[in-house]
PAROZA-742408 format. One record per residue: x, y, z of N, C-alpha, C, O in turn. Coordinates in steps of 0.05 Angstrom, whole numbers, plus 5000, padded with zeros to 4 digits. Layout:
<rs>
XYZXYZXYZXYZ
...
</rs>
This chain:
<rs>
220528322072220428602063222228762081222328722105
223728952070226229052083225129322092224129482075
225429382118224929572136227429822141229829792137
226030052151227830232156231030182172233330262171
229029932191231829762207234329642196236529642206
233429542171234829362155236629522140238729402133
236329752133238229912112241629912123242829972143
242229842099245429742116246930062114246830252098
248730002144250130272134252330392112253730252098
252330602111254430792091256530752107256630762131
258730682089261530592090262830982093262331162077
264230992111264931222118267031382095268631222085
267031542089268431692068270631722086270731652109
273131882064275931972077275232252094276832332112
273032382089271932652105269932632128269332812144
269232412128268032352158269632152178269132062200
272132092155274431922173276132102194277132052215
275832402174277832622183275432752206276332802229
274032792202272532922221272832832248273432972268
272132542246271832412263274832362282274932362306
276332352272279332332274279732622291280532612315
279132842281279133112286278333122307279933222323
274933032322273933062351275132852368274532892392
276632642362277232382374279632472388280232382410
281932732367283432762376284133012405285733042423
281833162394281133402416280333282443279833452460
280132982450279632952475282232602482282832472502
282732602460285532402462287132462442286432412419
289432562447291832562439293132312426294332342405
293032032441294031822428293631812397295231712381
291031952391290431972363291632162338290732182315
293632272349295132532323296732312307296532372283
297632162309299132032282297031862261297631822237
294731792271292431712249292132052239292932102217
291232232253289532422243291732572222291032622199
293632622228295432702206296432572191297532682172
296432282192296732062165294032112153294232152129
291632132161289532172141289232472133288732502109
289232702149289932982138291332922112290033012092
293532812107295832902086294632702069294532782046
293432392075292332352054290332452042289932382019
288932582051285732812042287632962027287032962003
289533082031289933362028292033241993292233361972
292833031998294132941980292532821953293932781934
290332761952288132701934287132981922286733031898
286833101938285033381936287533451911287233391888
289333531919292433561905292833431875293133531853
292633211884291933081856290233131837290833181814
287933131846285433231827285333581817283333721810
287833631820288033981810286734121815285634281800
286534111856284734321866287234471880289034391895
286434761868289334911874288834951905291134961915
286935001928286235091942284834921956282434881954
286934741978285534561992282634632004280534531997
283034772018279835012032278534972021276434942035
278034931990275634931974273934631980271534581977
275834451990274434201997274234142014272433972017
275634202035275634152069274334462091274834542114
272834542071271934822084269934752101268534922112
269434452105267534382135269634302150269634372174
271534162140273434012161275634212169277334112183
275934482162276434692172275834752202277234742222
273034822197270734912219270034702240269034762262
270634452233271734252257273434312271273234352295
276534312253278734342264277734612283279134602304
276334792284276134992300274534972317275135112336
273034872319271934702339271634562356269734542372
274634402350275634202365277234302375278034192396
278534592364280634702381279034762410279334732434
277834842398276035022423274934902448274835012470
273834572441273634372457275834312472275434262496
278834302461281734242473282634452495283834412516
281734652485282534912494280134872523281034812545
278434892521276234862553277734742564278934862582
278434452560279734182571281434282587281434282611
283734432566286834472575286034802599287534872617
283334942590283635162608283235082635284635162653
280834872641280534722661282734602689283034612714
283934462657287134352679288634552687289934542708
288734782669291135002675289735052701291235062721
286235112706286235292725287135162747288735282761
286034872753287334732774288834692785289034642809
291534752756293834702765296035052774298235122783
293435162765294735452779293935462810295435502829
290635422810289535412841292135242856293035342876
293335012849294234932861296935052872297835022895
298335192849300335272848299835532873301535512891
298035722877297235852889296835762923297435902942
296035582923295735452949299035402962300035462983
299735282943302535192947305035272956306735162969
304435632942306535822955305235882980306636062990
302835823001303335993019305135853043305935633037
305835923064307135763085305935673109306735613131
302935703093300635593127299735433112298535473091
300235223124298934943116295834893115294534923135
294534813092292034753087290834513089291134383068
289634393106288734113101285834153101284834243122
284034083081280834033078280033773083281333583073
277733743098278033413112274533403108273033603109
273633113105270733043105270232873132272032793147
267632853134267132803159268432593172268532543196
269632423148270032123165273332263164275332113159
273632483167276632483177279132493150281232623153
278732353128279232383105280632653091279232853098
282932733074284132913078282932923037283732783018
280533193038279833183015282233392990282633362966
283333593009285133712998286833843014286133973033
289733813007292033853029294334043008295233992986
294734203021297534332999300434203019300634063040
302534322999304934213007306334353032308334233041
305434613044306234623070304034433095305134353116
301734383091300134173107301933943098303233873118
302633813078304133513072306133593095306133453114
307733813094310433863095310833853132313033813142
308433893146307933953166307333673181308333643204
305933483171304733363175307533053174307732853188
309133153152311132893151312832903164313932693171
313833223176315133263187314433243227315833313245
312233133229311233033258310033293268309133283291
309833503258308233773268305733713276304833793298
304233563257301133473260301733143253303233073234
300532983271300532623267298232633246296332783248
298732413217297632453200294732303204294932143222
292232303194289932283189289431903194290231723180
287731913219287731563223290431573235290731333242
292231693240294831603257293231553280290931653278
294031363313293331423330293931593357292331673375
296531633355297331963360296232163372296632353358
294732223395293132413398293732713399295532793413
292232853385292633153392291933253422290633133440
293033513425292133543454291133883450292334073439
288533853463287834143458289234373481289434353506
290034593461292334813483290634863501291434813524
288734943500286735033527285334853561285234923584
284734643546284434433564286634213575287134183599
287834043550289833903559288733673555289933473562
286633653546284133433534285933263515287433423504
286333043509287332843477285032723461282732673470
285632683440283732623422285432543402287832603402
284132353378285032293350284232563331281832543325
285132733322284332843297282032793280281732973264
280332623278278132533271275932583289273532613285
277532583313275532573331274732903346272732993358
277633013335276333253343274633433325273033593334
275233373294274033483279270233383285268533523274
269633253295266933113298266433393323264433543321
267933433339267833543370267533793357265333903360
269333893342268834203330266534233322265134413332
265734023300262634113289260334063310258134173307
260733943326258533883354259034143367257234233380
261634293366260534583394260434793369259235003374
261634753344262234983322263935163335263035383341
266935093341268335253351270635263339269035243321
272235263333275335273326276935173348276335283369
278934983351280834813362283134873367284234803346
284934973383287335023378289034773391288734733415
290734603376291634433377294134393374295334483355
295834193400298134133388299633813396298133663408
301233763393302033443396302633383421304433503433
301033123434300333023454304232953460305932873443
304533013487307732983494309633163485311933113491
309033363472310533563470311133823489310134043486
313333743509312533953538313834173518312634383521
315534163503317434523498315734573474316934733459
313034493462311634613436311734873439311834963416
311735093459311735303458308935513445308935743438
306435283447304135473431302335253415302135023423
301135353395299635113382301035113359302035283344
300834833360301934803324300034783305300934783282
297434763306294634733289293134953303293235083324
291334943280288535093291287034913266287734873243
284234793285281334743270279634793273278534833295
278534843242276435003234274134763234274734543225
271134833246269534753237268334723217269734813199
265834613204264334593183263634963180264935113166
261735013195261035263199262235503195261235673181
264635513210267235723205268535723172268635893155
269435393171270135463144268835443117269835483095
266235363123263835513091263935743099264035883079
264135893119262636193121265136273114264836503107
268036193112270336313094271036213075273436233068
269336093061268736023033270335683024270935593002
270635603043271235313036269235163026267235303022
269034973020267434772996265434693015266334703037
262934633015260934513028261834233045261234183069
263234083030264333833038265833813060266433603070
266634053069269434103088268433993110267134173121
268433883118267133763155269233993172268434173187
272333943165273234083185276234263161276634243137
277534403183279434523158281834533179281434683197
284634363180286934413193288434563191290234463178
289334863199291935073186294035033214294035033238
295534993194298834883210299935173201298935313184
302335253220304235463211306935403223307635333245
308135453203311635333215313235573206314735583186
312835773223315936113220318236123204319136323192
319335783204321935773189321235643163323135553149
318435623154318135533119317135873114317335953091
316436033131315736363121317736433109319936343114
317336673086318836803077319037093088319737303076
317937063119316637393128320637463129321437653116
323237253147324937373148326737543129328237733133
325837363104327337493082326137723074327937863064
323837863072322338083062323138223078323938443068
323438183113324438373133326538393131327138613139
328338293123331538243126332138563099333938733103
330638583078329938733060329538973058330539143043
327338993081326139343087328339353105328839593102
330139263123331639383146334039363138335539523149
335139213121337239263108339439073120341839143116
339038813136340238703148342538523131341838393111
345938513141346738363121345938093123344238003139
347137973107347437653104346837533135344837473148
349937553138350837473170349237493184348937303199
347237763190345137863212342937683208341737543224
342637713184339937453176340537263178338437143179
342537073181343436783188342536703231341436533245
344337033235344136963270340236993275339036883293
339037163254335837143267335636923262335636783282
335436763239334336543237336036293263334436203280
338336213265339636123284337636123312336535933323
337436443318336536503347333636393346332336303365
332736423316328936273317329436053320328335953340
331335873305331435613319332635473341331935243349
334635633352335335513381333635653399333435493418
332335873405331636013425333636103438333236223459
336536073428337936133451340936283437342036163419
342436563449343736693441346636603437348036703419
347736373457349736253462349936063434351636063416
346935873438347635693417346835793389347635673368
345435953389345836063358348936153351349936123329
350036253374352336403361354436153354355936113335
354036023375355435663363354735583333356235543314
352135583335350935383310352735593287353135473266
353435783288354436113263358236063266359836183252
359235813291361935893299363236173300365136263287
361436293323362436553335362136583356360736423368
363136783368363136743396361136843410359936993394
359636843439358136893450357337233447355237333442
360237353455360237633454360037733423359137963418
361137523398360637703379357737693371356737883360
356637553374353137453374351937693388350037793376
352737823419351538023416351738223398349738303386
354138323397354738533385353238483355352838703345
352438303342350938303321347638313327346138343307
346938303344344638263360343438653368341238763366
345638733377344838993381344739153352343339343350
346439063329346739283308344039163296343039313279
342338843303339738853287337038993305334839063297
338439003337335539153342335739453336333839623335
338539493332339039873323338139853295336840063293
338039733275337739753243334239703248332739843235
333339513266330539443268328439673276326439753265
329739743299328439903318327139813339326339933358
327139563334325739353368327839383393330139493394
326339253413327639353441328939013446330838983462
327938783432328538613440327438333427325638353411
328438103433328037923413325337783419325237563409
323337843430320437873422319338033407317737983388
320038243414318638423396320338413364319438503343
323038283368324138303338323438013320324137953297
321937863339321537593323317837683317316737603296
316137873342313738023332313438143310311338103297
315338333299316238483275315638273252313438263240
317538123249318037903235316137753220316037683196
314537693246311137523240309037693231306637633227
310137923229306938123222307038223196305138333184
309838193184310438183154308238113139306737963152
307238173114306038083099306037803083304137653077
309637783076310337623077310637313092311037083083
310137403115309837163136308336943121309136713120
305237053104303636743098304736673068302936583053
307536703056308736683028310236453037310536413061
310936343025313436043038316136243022316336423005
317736073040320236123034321636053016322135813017
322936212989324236052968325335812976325635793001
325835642963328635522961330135522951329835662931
332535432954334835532941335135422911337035492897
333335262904332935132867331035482859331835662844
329135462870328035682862329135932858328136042839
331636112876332536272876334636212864335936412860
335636002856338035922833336136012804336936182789
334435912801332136062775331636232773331136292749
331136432793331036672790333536842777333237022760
336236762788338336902774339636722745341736792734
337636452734338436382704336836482694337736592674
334236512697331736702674333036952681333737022704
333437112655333937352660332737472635332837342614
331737702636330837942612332238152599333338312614
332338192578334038452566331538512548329938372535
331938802556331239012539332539152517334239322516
330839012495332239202456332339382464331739442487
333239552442333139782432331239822429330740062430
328739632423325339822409323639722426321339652423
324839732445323039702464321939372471320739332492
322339222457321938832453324038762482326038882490
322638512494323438402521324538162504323138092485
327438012508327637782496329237682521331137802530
327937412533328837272556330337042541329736902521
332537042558335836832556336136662583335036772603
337136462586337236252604340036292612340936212590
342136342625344536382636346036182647344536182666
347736012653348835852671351535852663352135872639
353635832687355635802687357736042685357236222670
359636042697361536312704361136522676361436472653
360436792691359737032681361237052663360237092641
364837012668367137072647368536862632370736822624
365636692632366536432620365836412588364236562577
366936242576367036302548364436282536363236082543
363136422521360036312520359436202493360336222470
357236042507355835812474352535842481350935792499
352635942457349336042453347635882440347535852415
345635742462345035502455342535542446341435732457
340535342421338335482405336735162408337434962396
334735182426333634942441331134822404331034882380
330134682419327734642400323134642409322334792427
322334552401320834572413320034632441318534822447
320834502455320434532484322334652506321934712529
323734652497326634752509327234592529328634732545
326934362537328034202552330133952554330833762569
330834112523333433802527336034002536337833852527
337034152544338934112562337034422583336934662580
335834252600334634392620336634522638337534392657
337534772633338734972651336335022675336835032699
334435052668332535192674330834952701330035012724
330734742690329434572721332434442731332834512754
334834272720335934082741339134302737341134182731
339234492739342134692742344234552747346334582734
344134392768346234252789346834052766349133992763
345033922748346433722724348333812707349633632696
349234122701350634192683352634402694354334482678
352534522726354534702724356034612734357034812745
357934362743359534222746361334312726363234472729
360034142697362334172673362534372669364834422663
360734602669361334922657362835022675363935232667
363434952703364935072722367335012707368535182694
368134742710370534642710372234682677374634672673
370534722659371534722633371635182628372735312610
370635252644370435552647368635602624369535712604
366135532625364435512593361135702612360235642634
360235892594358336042596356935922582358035872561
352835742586350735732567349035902564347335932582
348936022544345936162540344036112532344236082508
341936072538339135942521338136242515338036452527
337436142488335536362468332836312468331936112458
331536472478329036502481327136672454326336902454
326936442430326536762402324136812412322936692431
323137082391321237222402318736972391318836782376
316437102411315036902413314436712427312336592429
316636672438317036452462316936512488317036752490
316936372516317236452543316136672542313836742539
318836842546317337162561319137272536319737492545
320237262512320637432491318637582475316637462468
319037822470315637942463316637812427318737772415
313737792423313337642396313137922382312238142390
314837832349314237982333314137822310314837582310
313137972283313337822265315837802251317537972250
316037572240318837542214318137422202316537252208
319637462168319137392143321737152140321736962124
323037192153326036962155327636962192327737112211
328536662184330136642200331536792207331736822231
333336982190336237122188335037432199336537622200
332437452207331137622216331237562253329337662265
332837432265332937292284335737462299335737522323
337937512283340737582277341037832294342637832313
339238082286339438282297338338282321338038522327
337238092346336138142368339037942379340138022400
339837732367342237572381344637752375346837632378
345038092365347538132359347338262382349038242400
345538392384344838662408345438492432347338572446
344138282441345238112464347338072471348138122494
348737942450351537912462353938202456356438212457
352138402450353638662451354038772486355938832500
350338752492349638842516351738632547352538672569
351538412528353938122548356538182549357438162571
358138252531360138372528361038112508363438042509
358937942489361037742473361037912448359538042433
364737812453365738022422365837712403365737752379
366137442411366837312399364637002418364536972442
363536862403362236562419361636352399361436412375
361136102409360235982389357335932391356136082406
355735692374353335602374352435322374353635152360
349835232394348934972388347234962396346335082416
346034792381343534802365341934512367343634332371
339434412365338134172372336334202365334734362373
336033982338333433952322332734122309334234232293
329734212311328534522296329034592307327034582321
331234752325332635002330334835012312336235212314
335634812293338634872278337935052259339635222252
335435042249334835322225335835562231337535672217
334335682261335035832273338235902277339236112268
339435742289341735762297343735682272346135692277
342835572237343535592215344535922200346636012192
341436052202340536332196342636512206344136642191
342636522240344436672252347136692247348436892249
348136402237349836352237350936462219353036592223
349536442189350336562173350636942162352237032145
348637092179348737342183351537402201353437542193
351437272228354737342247356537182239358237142257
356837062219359436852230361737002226363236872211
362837252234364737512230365637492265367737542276
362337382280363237422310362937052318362337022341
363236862305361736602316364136512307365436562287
364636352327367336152326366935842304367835762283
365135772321363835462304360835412318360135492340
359435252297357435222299356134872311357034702296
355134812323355234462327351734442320350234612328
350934242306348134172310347933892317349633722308
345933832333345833662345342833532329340833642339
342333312306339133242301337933462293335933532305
338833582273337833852258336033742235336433502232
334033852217332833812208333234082177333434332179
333233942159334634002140332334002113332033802100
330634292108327534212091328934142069327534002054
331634182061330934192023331533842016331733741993
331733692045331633362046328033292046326133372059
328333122027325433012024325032682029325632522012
324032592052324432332058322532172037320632302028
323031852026322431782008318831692020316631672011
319831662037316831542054316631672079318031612098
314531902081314432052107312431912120312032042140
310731702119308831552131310631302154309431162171
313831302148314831152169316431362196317331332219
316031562180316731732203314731892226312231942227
317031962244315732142268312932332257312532402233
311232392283309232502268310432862267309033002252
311532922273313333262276314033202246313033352229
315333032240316433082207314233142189313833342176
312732912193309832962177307933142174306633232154
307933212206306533552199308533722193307533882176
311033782198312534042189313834002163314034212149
314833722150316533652134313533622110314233692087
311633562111309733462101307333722095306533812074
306533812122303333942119304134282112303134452097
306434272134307234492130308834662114308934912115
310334472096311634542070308934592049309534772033
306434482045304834432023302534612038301434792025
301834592060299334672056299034902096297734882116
301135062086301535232115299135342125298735342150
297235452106294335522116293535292142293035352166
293435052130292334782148294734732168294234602188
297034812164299134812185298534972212298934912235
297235242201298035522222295135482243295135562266
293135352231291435182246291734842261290034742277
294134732252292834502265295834542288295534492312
297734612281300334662304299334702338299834552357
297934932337296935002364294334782368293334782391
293634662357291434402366293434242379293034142401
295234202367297133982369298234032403298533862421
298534232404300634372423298534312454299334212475
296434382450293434372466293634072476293733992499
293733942452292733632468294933572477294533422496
297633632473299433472487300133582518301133452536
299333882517299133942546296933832567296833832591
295033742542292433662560293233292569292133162587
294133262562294732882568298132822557298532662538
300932992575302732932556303432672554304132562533
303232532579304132232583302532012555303831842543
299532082550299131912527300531982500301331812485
300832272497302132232479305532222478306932302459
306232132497310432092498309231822496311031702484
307131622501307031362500306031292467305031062469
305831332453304431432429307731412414308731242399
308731642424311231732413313731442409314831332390
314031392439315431092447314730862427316530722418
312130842421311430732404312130672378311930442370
313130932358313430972336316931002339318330982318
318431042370321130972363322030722358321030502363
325030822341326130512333328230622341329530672321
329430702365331530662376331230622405329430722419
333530452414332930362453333630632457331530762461
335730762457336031072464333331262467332531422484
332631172449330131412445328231362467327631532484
327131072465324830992478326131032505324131092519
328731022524329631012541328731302553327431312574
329631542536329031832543327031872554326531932577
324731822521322031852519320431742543318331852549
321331482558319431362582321331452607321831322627
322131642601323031752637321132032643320832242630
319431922677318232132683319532452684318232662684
322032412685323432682681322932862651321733072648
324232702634322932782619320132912612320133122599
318232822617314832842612314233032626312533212620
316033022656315633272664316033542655314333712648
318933532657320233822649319133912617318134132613
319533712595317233802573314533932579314034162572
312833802591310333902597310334192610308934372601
311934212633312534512643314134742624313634972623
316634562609317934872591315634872569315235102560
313634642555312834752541310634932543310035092525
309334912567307535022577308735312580306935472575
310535402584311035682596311535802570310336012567
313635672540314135732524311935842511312236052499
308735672512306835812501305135922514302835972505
306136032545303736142558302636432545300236462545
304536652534303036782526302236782504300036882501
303436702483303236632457304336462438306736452433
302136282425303936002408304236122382304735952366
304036442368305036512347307936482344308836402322
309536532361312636472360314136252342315936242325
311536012362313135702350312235662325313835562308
309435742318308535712288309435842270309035762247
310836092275312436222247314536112245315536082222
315936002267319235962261317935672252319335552236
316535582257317335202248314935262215314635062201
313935432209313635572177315735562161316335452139
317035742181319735892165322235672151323735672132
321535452177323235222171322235002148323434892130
319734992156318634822136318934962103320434892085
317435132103317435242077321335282060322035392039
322435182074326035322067325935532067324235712062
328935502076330535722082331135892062331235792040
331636262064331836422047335636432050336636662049
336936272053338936332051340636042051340135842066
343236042029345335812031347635782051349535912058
346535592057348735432078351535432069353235502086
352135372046354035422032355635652037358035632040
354335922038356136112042357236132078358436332086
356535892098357835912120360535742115360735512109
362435932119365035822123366035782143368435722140
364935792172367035642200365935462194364335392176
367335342219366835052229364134932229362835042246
363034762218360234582233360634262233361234082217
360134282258359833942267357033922274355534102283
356533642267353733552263354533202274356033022267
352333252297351733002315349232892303347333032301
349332652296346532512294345732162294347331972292
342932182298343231902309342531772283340831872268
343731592277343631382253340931302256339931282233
338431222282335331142276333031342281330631322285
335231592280332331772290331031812261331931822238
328431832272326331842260323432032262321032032258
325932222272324532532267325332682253324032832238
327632662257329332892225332332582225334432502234
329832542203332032242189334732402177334732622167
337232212183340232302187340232302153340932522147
339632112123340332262104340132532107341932642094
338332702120337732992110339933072129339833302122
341533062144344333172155346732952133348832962145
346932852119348432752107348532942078350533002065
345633032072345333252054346533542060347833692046
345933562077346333782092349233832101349634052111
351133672099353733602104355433672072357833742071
353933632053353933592026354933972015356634072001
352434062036352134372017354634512035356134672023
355134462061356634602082359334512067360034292060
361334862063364234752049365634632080367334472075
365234682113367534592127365234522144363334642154
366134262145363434112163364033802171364333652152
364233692195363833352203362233282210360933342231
361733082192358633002208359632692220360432492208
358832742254358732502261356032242264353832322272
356232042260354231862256354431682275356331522279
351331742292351931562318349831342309347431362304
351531102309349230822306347430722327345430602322
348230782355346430672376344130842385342530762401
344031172372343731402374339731372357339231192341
337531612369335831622349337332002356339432122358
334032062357333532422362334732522383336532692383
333632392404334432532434336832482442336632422466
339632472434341432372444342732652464344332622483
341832892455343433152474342333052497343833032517
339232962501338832962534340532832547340832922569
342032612541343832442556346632482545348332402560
347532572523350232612516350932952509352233002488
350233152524349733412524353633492527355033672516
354133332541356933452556358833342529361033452530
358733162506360233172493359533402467361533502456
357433472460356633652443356833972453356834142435
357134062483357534262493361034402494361934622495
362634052492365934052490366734132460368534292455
365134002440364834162416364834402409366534502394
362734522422362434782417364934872428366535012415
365134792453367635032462371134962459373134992473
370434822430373434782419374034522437376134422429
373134402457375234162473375233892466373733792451
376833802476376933532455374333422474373433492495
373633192455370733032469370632672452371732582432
369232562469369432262451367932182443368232002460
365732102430362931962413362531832429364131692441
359431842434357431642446357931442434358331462410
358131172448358530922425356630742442356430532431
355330742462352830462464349830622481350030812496
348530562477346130602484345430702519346430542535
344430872528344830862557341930752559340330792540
341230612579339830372586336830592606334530652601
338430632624336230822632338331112636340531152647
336431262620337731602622337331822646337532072645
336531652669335431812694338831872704339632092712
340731592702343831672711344831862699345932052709
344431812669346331962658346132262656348032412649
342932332663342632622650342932752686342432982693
343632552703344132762725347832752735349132842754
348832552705351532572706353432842709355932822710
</rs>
């Protein structure tokens, strides 16, 4: 007799396949190319059976999808905060080390690493002894943290054999001291290192007093020799001109002397900020902002000589295939030497461009004319990569009165319909697929999409690797550089808002309100013969409608070929002669820092 136990189970429907697919993916990512192969097949039955209004049947698997956002979104708020706390810790220039009782380093920022590798502090279990400034006592670091919490005192410490230390290079905090300043319960002990020359106190002072260049080179000099002669050496100047610069900083300062002007210095506010570096302060002058006419902020990426010819470049998703913005030193070589200006376009919506709405691409035109009015370009060209070629299609065709030629690089072309979108990339599938037919379920599942891949990007570029069929591709796709710099531009691109990316990749999906046809310059079109994100018939089509156009066809080539062949598609743009990629680069860590 057959029992409640015995009842065999229900074979899962296509809506509890999708559901399930739906929460599977909100906490793994590896899973978006099932969940949108089965989305489009739900959505494609529903279609069939002459339901005009998908919603009408997936109006639970809706309220998942929102649900699961929301679960992604905790996830990803979680990591963000971490990775801001961290970021926060990171800028200051007093070293943090949090330690458990057995000595163990539970949390350390990068001025404590920085301090510590650099022999300031002997690292944790080194045997090395510290020596306390007061007594002259040695000990292991383990051992004094035990000694702190036995008297509950604070330590001032510095490295055993160092007669010229000049002071302490540590201070430790007990258990006691640092819960009662809000460190973690766990903290047995807390190490703060401080090193003057990772502060940013001299540059903030150098600022309010107005000191030039030169004057700020001899302070810092004099902080690190202690000595007036050999700073003025270390600057190749002479003894006497060292003073004479010496007196015009204590006259501009107002100090009597170089205690009290290195006192000044340290009492800055600045003092506990670290000091740029010079990658950092190279970023500060390529992000730059302009202000419309209506008041709209639209941020541009800059590199390469001011009066250099410019090519206004229209990235794609993430903005990281030709990263101006993290590795600079990879590209201003050639823009030096060829006299070539890049601009990255930031459309609204993105980074720090204030979002507005648009009904078309060619609605894009009037914020890129005003720019290069305010730049002084009377005349530039364009290039373009992937879903940014719409964009940089659109524009093209509103200015081409001021646009020399246009290059796309793996452009994606809607009015091409692949015969089988189930062998392609999952980007085609949702934009070429969900988002041409069913944008409602698009303008919802994009930013899910966007969530998980910030939340785990590495599973899903391994996911991705997976589904390429070119060595090129998979070459890109498995370099930590890559995974990086994606993960960070795309992160910033949507920090304040992912409306930006979901209208323009609408705008693209649904086609374009305007013919290609009526662009008459130049277009060259790079593409890889195996990519399989925006498959090359649809640039062979697209080659078709354009009256002056070459399309080159790279066979060893998929999608990503700008990250590693950037400098021949950039010679394009700016009229110079250039030669085709012709074999596969093996690993792209050489080439993209070629």
């Amino acid at each position: 007799m057959a029992t409640h136990d015995s009842v065999p189970a229900q074979p899962e429907d296509g809506t509890d396949r999708l559901t399930h697919l739906v929460y599977e993916a909100s906490l793994d990512n590896s899973l978006w190319p099932e969940l949108i192969l089965e989305l489009t097949d739900q959505l494609q039955q529903i279609e069939t059976a002459g339901v005009a209004d998908p919603s009408e049947e997936l109006g639970d698997t809706a309220q998942h999808f929102t649900r699961a956002m929301q679960i992604s979104e905790r996830i990803v708020s979680l990591q963000e905060k971490e990775q801001q706390l961290t970021s926060v810790i990171d800028a200051l220039a007093v070293g943090i080390a949090v330690m458990d009782d057995d000595g163990a380093v539970i949390l350390e920022n990068q001025s404590s690493h920085a301090a510590i590798e650099g022999g300031a502090v002997p690292r944790i279990g080194n045997a090395l002894p510290l020596v306390a400034a007061e007594t002259g006592e040695q000990a292991a670091l383990a051992q004094w943290v035990r000694h702190a919490n036995a008297t509950g005192e604070a330590k001032n410490l510095i490295l055993s054999g160092e007669e010229d230390a000049g002071g302490s290079n540590a201070l430790l905090l007990p258990r006691e001291i640092a819960t009662g300043m809000g460190f973690p319960a766990r903290a047995a002990g807390v190490l703060l290192t401080f090193n003057p020359d990772d502060s940013d106190a001299l540059r903030a002072f150098a600022a309010d007093t107005m000191l030039t260049e030169r004057e700020v080179a001899l302070v810092k000099a004099l902080r690190e020799t202690g000595d007036l002669r050999d700073a003025a050496a270390t600057l190749g100047i002479s003894y006497e001109s060292g003073r004479t610069y010496l007196k015009r900083i204590f006259g501009k300062t107002g100090t009597t002397g170089q205690a009290d002007l290195f006192q000044r210095i340290a009492s800055s506010p600045a003092a506990f900020l670290k000091r740029r570096t010079p990658e950092a302060e190279g970023t500060a002058k390529i992000r730059r902002l302009l202000t419309l006419r209506d008041g709209r902020t639209l941020e541009y990426f800059s590199l390469g000589p001011e009066d250099g010819y410019p090519i206004l470049y229209f990235d794609a998703l993430s903005g990281s295939s030709v990263d101006v913005v993290g590795a600079p030193d990879r590209y201003l070589p050639f823009l030096t030497r060829h006299k070539l200006r890049l601009v990255t376009i930031c459309r609204p919506g993105g980074f720090r461009s204030t979002m507005r709405k648009v009904s078309s691409l060619r609605d894009y035109a009037p914020d890129i004319e005003e720019l290069c009015d305010q730049l002084g370009f009377t005349r530039f060209s364009a290039l373009s990569y992937s879903f940014g070629s719409g964009a940089a299609l659109a524009i093209t065709h509103e200015l081409q009165h001021r646009i020399d030629r246009l290059i796309l690089s793996s452009p994606a072309y809607p009015k091409y319909r692949h015969p089988d979108w189930r062998e392609l990339d999952l980007f085609y599938q949702l934009s070429g697929v969900v988002g041409r037919r069913w944008p409602t379920t698009f303008r919802q599942i994009l930013p899910f999409l966007i969530r998980s891949v910030l939340q785990n990007t590495d599973r899903y570029f391994d996911r991705h690797v997976a589904r390429s069929i070119s060595a090129s591709d998979i070459a890109i796709l498995s370099s930590p550089m890559t995974r990086k710099r994606t993960h960070a531009m795309l992160a910033e691109r949507t920090a304040i808002t992912m409306d930006g990316m979901v209208e323009e990749n609408l705008l693209n999906a649904q086609g374009w309100d305007f013919e290609v046809g009526n662009i008459r310059l130049p277009v060259t079109i790079f593409h890889g013969v195996d990519d399989n994100v925006c498959p090359i018939p649809g640039s062979r089509l697209l080659a078709q409608h354009l009256p002056d156009v070459t399309l080159h066809e790279l066979p060893d080539f998929g999608h990503y070929h700008i990250f590693t062949q950037w400098a021949c598609m950039i010679a394009a743009a700016a009229g110079l002669p250039y030669e085709l990629p012709v074999e596969v680069v093996e690993t792209d860590e050489a080439a993209m820092q070629a």
